[in-house]
Predicted model as a PDB file, atoms N, CA, C, CB and O in Angstrom, pLDDT in the B-factor column:
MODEL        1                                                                  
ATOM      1  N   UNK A   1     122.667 125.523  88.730  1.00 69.00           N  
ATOM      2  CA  UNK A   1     121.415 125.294  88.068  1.00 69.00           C  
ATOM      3  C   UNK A   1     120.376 124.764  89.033  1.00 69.00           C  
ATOM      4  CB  UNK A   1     121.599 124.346  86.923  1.00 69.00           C  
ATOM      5  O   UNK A   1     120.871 124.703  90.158  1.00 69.00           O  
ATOM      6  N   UNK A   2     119.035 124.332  89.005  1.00 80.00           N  
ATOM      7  CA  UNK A   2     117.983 124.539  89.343  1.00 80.00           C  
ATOM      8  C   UNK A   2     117.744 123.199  88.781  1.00 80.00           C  
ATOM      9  CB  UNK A   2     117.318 125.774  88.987  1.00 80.00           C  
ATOM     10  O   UNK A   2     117.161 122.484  89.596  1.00 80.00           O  
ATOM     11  N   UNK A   3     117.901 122.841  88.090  1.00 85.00           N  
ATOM     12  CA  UNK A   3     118.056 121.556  87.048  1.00 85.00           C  
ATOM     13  C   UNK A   3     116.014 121.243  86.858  1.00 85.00           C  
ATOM     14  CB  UNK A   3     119.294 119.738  88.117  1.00 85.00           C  
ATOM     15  O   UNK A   3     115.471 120.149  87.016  1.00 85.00           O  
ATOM     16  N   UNK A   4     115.309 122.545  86.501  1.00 89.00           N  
ATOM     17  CA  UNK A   4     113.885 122.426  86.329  1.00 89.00           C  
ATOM     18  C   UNK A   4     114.002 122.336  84.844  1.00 89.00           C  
ATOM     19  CB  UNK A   4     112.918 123.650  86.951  1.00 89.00           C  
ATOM     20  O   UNK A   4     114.678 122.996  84.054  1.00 89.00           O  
ATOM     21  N   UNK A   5     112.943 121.081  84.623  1.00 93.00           N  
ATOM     22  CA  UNK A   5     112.621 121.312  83.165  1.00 93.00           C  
ATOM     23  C   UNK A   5     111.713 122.582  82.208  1.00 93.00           C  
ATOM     24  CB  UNK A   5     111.980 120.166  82.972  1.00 93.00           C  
ATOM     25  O   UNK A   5     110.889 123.342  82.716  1.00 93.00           O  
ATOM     26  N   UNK A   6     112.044 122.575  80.965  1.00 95.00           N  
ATOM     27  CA  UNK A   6     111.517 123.296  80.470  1.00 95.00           C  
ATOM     28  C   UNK A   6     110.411 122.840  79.861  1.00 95.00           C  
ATOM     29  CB  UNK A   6     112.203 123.821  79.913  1.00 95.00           C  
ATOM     30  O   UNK A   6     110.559 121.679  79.481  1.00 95.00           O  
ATOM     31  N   UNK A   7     108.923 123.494  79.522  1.00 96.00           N  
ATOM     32  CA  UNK A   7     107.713 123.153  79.108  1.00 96.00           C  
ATOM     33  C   UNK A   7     107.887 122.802  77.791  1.00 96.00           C  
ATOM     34  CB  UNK A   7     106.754 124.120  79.302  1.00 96.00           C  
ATOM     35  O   UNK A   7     108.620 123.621  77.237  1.00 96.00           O  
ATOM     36  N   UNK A   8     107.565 122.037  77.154  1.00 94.00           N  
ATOM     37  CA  UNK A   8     107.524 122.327  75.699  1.00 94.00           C  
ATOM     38  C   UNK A   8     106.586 123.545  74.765  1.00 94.00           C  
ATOM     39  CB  UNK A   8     107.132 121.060  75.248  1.00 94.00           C  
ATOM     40  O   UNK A   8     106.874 124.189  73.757  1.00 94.00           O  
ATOM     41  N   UNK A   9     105.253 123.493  75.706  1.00 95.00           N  
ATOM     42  CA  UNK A   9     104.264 124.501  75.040  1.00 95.00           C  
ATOM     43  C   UNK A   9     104.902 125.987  75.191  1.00 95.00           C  
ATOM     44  CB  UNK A   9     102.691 124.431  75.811  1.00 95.00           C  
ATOM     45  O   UNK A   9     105.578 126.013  76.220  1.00 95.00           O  
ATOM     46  N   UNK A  10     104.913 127.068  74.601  1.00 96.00           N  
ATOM     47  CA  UNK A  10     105.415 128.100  75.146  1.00 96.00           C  
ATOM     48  C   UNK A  10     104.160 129.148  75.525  1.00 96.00           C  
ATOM     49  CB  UNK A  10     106.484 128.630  74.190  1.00 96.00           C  
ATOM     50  O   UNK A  10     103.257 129.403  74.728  1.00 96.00           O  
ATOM     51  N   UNK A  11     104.228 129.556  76.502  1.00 98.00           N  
ATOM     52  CA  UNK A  11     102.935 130.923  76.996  1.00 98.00           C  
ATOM     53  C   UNK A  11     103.693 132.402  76.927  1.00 98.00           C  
ATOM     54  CB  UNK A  11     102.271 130.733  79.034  1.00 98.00           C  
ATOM     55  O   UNK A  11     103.942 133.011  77.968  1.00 98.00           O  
ATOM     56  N   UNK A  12     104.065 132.969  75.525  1.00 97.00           N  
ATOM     57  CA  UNK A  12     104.063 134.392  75.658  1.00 97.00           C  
ATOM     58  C   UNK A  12     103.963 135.628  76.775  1.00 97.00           C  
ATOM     59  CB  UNK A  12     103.285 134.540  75.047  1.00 97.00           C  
ATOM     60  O   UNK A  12     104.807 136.311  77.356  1.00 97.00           O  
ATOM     61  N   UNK A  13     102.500 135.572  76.782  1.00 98.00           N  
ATOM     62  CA  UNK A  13     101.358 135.838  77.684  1.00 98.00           C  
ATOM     63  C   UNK A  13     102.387 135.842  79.029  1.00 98.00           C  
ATOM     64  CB  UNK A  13      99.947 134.550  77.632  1.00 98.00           C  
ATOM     65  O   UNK A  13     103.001 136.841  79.406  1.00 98.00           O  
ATOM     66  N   UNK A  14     102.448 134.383  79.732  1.00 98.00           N  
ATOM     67  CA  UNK A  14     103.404 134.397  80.885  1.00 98.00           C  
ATOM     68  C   UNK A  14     104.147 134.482  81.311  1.00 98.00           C  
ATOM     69  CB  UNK A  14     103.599 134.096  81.268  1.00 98.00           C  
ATOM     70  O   UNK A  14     104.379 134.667  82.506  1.00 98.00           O  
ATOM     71  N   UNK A  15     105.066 134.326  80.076  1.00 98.00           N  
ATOM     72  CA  UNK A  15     106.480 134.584  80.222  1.00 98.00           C  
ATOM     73  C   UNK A  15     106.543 136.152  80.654  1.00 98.00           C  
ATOM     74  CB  UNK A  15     107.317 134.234  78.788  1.00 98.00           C  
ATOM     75  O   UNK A  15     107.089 136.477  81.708  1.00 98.00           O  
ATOM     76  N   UNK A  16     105.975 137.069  79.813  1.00 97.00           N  
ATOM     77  CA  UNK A  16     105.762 138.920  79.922  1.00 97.00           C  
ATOM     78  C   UNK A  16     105.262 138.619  81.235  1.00 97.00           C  
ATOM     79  CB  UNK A  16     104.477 140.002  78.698  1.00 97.00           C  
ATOM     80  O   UNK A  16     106.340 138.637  81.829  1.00 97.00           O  
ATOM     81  N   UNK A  17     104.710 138.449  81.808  1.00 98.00           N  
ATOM     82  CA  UNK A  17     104.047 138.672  83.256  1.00 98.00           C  
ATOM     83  C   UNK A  17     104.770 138.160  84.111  1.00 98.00           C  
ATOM     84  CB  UNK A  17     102.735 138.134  83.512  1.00 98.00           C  
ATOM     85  O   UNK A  17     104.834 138.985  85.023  1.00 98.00           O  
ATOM     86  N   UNK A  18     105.449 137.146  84.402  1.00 98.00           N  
ATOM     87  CA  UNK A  18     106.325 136.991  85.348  1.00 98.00           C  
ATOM     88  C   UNK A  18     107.909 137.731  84.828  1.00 98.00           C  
ATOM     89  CB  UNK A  18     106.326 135.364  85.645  1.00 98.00           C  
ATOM     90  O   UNK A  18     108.848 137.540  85.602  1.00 98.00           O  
ATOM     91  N   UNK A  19     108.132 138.393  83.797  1.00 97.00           N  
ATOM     92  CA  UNK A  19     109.126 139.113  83.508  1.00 97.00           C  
ATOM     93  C   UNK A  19     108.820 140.310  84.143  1.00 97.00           C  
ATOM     94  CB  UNK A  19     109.387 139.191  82.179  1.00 97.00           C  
ATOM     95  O   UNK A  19     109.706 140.946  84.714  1.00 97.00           O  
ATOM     96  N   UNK A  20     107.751 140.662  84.110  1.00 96.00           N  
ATOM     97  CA  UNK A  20     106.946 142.371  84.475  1.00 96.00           C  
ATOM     98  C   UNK A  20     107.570 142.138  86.486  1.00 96.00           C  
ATOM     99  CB  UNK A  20     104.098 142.390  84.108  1.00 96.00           C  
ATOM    100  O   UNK A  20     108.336 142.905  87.070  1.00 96.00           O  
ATOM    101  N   UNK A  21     107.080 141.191  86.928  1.00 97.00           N  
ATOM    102  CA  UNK A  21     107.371 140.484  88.513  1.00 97.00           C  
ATOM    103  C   UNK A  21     108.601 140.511  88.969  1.00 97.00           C  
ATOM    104  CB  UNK A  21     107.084 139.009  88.656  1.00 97.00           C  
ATOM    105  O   UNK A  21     108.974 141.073  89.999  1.00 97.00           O  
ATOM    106  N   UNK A  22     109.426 139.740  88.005  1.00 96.00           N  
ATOM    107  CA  UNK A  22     110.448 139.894  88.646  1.00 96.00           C  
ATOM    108  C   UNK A  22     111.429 140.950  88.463  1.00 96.00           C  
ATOM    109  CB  UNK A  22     110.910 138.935  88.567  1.00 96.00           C  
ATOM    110  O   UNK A  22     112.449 140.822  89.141  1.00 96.00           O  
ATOM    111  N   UNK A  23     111.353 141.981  87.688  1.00 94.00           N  
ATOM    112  CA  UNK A  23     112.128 142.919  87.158  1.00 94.00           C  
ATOM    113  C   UNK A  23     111.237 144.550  88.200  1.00 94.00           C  
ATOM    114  CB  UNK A  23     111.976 142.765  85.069  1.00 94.00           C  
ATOM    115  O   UNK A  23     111.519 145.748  88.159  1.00 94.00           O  
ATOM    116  N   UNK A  24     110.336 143.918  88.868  1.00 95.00           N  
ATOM    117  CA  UNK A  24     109.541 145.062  89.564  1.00 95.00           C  
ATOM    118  C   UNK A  24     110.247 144.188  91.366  1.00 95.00           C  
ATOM    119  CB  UNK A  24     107.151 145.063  89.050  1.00 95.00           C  
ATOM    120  O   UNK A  24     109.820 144.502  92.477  1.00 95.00           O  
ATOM    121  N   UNK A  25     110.925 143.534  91.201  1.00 97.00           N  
ATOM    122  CA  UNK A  25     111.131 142.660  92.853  1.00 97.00           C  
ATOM    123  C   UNK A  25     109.848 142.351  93.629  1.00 97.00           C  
ATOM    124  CB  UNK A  25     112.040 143.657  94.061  1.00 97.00           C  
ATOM    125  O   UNK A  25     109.591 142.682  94.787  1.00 97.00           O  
ATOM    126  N   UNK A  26     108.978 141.547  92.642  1.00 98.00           N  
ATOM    127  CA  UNK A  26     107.902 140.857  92.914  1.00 98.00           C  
ATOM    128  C   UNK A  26     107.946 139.396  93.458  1.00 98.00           C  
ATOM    129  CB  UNK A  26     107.254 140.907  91.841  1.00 98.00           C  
ATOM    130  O   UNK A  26     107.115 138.828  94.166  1.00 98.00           O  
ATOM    131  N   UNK A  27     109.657 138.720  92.722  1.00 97.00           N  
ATOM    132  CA  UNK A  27     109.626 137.171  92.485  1.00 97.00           C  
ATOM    133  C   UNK A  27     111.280 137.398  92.643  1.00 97.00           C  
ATOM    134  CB  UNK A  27     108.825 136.393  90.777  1.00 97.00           C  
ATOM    135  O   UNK A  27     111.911 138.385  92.265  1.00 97.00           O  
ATOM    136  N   UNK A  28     111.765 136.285  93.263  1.00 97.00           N  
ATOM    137  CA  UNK A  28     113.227 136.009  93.779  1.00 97.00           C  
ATOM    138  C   UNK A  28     113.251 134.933  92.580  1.00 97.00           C  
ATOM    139  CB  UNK A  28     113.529 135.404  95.632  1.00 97.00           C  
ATOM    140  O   UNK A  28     112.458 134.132  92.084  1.00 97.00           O  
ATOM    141  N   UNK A  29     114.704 135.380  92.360  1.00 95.00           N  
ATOM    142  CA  UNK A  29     115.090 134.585  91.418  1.00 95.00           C  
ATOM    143  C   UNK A  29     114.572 132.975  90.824  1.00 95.00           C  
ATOM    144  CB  UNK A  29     116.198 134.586  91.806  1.00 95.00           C  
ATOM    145  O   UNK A  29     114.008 132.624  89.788  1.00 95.00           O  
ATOM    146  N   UNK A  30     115.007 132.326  91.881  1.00 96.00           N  
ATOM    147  CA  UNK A  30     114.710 131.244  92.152  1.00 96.00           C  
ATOM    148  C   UNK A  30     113.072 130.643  91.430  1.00 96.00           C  
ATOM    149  CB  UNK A  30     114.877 131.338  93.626  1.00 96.00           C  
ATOM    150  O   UNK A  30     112.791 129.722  90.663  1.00 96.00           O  
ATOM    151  N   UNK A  31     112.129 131.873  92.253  1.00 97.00           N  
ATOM    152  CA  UNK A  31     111.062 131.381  91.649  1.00 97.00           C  
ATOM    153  C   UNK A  31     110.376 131.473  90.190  1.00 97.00           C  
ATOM    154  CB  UNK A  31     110.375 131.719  92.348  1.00 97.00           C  
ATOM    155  O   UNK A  31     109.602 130.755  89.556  1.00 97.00           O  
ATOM    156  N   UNK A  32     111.061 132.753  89.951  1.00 97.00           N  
ATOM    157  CA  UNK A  32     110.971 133.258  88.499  1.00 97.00           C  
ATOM    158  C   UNK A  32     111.861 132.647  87.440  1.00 97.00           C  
ATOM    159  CB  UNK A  32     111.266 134.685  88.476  1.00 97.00           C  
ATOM    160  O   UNK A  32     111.911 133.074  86.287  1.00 97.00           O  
ATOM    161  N   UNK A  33     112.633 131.519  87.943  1.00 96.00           N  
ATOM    162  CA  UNK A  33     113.490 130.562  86.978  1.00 96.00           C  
ATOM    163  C   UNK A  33     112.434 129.404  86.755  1.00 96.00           C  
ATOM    164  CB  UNK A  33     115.075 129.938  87.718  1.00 96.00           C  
ATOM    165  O   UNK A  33     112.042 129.017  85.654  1.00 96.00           O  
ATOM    166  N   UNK A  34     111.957 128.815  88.253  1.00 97.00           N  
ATOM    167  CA  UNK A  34     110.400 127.704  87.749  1.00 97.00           C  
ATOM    168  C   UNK A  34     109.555 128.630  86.944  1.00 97.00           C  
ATOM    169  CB  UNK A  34     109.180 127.054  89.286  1.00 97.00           C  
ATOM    170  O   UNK A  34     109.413 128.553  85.724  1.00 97.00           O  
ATOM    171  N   UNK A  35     109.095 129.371  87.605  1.00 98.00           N  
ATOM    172  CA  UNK A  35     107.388 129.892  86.357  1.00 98.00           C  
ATOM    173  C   UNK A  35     107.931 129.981  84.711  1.00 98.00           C  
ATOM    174  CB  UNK A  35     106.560 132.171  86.790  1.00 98.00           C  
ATOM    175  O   UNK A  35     107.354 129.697  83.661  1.00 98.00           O  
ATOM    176  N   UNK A  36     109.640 130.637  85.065  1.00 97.00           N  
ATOM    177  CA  UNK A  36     109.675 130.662  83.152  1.00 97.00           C  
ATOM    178  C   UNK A  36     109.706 129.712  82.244  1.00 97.00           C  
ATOM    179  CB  UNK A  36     110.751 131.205  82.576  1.00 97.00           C  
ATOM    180  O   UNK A  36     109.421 129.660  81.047  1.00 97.00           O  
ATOM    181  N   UNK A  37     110.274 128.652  83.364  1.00 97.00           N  
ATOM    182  CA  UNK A  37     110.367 127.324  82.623  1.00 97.00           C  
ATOM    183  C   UNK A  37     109.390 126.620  82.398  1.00 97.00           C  
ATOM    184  CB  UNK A  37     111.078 126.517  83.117  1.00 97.00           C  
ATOM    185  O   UNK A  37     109.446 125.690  81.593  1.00 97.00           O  
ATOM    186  N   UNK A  38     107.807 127.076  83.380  1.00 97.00           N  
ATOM    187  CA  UNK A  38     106.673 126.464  83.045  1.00 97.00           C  
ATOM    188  C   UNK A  38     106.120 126.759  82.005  1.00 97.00           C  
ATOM    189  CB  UNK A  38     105.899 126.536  83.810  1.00 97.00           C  
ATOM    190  O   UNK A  38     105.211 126.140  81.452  1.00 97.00           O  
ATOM    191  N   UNK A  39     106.808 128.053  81.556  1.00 98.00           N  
ATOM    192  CA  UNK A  39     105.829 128.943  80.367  1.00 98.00           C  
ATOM    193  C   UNK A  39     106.528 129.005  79.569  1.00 98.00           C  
ATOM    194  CB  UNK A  39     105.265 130.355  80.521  1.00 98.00           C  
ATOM    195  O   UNK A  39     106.409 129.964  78.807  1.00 98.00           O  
ATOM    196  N   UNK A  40     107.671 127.966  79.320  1.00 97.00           N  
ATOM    197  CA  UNK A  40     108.356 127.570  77.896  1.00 97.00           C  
ATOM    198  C   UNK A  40     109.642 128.484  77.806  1.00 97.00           C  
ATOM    199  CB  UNK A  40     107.272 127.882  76.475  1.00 97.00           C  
ATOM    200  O   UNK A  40     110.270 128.333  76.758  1.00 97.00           O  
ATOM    201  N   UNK A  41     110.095 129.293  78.593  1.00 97.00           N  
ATOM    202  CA  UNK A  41     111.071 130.247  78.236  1.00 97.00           C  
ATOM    203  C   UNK A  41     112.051 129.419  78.783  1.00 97.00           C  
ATOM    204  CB  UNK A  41     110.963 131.751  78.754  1.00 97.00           C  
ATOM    205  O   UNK A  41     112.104 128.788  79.838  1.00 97.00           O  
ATOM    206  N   UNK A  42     113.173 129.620  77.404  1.00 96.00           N  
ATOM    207  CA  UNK A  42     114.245 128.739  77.992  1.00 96.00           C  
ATOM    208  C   UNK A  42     115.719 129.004  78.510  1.00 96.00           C  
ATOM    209  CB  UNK A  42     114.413 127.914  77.125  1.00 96.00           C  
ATOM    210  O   UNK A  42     116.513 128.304  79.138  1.00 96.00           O  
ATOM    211  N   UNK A  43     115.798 130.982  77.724  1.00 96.00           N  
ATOM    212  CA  UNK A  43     116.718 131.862  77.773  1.00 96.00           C  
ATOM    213  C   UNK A  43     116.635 133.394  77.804  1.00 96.00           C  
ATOM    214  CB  UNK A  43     117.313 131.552  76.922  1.00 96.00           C  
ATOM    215  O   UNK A  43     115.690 134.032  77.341  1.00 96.00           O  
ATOM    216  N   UNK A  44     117.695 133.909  78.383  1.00 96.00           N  
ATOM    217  CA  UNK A  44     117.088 135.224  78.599  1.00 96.00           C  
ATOM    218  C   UNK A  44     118.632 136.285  78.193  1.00 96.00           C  
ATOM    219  CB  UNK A  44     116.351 135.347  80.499  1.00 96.00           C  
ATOM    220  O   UNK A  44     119.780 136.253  78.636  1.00 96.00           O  
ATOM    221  N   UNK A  45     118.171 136.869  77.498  1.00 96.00           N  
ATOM    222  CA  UNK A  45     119.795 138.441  77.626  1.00 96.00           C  
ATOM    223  C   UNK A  45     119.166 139.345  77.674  1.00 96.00           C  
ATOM    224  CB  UNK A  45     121.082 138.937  76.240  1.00 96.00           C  
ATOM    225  O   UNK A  45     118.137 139.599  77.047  1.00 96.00           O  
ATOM    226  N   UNK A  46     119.882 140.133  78.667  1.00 96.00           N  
ATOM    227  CA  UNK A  46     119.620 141.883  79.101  1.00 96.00           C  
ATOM    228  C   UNK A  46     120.556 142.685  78.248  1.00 96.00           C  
ATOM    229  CB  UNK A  46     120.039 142.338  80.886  1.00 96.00           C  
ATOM    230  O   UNK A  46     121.773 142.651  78.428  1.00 96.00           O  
ATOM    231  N   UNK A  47     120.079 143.283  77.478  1.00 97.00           N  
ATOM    232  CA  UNK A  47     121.201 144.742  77.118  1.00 97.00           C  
ATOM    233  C   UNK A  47     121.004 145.671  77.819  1.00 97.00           C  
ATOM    234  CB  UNK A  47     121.153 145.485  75.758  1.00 97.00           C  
ATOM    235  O   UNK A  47     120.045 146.442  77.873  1.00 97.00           O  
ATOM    236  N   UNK A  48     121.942 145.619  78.395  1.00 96.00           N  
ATOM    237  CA  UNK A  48     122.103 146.838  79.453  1.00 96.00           C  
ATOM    238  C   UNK A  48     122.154 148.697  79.374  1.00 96.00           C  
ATOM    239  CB  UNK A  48     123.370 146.486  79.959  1.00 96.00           C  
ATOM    240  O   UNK A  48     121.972 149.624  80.162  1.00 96.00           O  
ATOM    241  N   UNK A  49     122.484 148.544  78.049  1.00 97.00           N  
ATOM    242  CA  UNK A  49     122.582 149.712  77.196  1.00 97.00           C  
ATOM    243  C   UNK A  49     121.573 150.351  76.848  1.00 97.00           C  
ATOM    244  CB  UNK A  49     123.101 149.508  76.176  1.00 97.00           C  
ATOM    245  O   UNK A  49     121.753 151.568  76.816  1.00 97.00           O  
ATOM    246  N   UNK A  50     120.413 149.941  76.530  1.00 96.00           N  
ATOM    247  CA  UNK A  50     118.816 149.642  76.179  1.00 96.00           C  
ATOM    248  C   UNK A  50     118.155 149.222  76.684  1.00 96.00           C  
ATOM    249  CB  UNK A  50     118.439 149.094  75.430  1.00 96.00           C  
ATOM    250  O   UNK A  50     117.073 148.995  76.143  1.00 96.00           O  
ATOM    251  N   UNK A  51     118.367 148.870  77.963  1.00 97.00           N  
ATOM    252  CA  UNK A  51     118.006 148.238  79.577  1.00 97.00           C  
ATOM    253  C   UNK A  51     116.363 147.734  78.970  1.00 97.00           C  
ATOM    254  CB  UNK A  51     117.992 149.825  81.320  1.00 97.00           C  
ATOM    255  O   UNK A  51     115.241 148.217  79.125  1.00 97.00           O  
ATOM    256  N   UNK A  52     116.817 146.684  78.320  1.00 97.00           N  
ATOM    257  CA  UNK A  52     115.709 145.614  77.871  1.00 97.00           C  
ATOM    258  C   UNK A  52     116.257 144.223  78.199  1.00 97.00           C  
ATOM    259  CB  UNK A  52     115.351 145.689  76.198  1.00 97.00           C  
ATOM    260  O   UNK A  52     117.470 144.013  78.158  1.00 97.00           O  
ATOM    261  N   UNK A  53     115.126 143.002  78.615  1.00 97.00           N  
ATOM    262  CA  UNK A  53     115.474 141.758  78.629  1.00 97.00           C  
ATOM    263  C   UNK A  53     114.747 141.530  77.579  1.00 97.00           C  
ATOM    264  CB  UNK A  53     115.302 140.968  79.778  1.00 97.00           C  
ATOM    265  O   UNK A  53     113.834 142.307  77.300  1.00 97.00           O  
ATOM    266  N   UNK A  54     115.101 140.069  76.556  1.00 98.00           N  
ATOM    267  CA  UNK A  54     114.503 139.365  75.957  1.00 98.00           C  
ATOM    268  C   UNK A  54     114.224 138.242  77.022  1.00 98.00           C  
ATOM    269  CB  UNK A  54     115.143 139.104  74.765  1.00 98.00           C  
ATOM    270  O   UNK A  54     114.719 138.334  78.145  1.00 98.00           O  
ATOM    271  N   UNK A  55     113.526 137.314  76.708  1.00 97.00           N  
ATOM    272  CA  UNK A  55     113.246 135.875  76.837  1.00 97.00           C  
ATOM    273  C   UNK A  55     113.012 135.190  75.594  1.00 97.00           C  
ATOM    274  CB  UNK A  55     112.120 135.649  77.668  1.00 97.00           C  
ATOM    275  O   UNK A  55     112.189 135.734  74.857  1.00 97.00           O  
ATOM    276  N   UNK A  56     113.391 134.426  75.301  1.00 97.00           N  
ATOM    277  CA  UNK A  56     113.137 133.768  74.559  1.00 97.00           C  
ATOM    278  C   UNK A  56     112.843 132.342  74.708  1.00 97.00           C  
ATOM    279  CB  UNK A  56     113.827 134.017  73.960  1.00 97.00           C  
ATOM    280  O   UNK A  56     113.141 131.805  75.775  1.00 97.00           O  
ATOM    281  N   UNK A  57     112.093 131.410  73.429  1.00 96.00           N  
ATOM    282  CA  UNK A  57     111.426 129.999  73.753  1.00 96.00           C  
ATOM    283  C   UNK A  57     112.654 129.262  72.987  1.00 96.00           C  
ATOM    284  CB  UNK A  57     109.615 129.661  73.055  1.00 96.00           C  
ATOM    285  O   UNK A  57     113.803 129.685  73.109  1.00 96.00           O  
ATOM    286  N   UNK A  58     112.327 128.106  72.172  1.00 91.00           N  
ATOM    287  CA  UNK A  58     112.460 127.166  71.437  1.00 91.00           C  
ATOM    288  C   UNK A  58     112.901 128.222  70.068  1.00 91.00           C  
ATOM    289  CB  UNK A  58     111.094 126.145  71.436  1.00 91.00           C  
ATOM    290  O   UNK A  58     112.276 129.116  69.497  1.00 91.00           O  
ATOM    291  N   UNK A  59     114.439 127.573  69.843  1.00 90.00           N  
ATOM    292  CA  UNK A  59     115.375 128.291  68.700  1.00 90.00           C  
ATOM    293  C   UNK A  59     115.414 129.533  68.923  1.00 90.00           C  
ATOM    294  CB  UNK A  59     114.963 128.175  67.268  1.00 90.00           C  
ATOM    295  O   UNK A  59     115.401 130.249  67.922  1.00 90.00           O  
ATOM    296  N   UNK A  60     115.457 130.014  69.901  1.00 92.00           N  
ATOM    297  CA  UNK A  60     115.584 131.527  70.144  1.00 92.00           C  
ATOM    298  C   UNK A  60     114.791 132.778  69.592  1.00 92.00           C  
ATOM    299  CB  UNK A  60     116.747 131.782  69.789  1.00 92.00           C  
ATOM    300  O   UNK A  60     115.219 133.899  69.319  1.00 92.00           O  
ATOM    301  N   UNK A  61     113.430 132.229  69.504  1.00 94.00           N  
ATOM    302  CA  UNK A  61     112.372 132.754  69.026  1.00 94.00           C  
ATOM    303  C   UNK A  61     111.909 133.678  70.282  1.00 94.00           C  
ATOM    304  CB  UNK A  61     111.381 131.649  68.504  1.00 94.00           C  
ATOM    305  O   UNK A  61     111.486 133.174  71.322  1.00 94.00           O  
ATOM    306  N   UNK A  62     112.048 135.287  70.056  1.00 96.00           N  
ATOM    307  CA  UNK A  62     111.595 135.519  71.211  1.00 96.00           C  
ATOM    308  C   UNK A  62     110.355 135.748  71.495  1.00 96.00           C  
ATOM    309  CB  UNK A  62     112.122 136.287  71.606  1.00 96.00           C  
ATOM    310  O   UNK A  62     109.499 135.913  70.626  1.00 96.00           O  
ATOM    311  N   UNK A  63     110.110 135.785  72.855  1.00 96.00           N  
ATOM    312  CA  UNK A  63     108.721 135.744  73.863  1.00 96.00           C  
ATOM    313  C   UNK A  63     108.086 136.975  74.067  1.00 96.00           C  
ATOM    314  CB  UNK A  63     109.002 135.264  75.336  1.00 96.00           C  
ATOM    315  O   UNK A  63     107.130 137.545  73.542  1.00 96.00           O  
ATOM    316  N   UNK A  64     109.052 137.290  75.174  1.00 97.00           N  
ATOM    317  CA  UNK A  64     108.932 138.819  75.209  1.00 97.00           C  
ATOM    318  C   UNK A  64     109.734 139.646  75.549  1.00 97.00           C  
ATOM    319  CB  UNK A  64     108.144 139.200  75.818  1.00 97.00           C  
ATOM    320  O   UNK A  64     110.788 139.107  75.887  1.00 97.00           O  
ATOM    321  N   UNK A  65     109.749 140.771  75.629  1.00 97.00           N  
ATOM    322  CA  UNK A  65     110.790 142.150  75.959  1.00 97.00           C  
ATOM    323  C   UNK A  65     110.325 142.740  76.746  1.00 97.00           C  
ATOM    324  CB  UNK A  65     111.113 143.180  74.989  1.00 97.00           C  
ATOM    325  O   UNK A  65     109.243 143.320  76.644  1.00 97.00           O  
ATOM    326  N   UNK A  66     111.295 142.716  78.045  1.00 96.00           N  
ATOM    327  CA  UNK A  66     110.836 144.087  78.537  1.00 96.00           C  
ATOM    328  C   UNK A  66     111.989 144.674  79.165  1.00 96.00           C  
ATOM    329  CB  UNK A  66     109.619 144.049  79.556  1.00 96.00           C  
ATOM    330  O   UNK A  66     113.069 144.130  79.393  1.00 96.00           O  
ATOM    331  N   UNK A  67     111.474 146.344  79.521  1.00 95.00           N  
ATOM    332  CA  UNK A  67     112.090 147.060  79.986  1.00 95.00           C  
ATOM    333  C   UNK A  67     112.317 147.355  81.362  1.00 95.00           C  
ATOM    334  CB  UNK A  67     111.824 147.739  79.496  1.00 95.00           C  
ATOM    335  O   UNK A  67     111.419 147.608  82.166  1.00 95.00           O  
ATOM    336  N   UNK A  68     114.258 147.297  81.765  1.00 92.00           N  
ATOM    337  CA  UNK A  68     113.850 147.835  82.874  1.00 92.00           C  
ATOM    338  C   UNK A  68     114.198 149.351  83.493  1.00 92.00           C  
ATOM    339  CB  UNK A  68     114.216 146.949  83.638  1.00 92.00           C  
ATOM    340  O   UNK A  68     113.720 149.701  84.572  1.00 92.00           O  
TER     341      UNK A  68                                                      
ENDMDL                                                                          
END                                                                             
C-alpha cells in the first residue's frame, strides 16, 4: 500500500480523467493511486471480459467507467 488518504469530497469529473491517463500509459501506477485518492475514489474492478474499469467512491457508488 501507498498508505495515501482518501478525500472525502468525491470529483467524478477526475476520477474519469485520470482513469482516461492511466489506462492510455499516461500515469504510472503509483501516481494514479494519489490523484484517485484526491478525487475521492476509493476502489476500482476491471472486468476483463467487457474490458471496463469501474471506480468507485464512498459505499461503492460508482464514479466512473471506462473502457479499455
Amino acid at each position: 500500500g501507498l498508505a495515501v488518504r482518501v478525500a472525502r469530497e468525491e470529483d467524478a469529473a477526475a476520477v474519469e480523467q485520470i482513469a482516461k491517463q492511466y489506462i492510455a500509459g499516461q500515469l504510472a501506477l503509483t501516481d494514479a493511486v494519489k490523484q484517485f485518492a484526491k478525487a475521492g475514489c476509493q476502489a476500482w474492478t476491471a472486468n476483463l471480459k467487457r474490458h471496463i474499469v469501474d471506480f468507485s467512491g464512498d459505499e461503492g457508488k460508482i464514479m466512473a467507467a471506462v473502457t479499455f
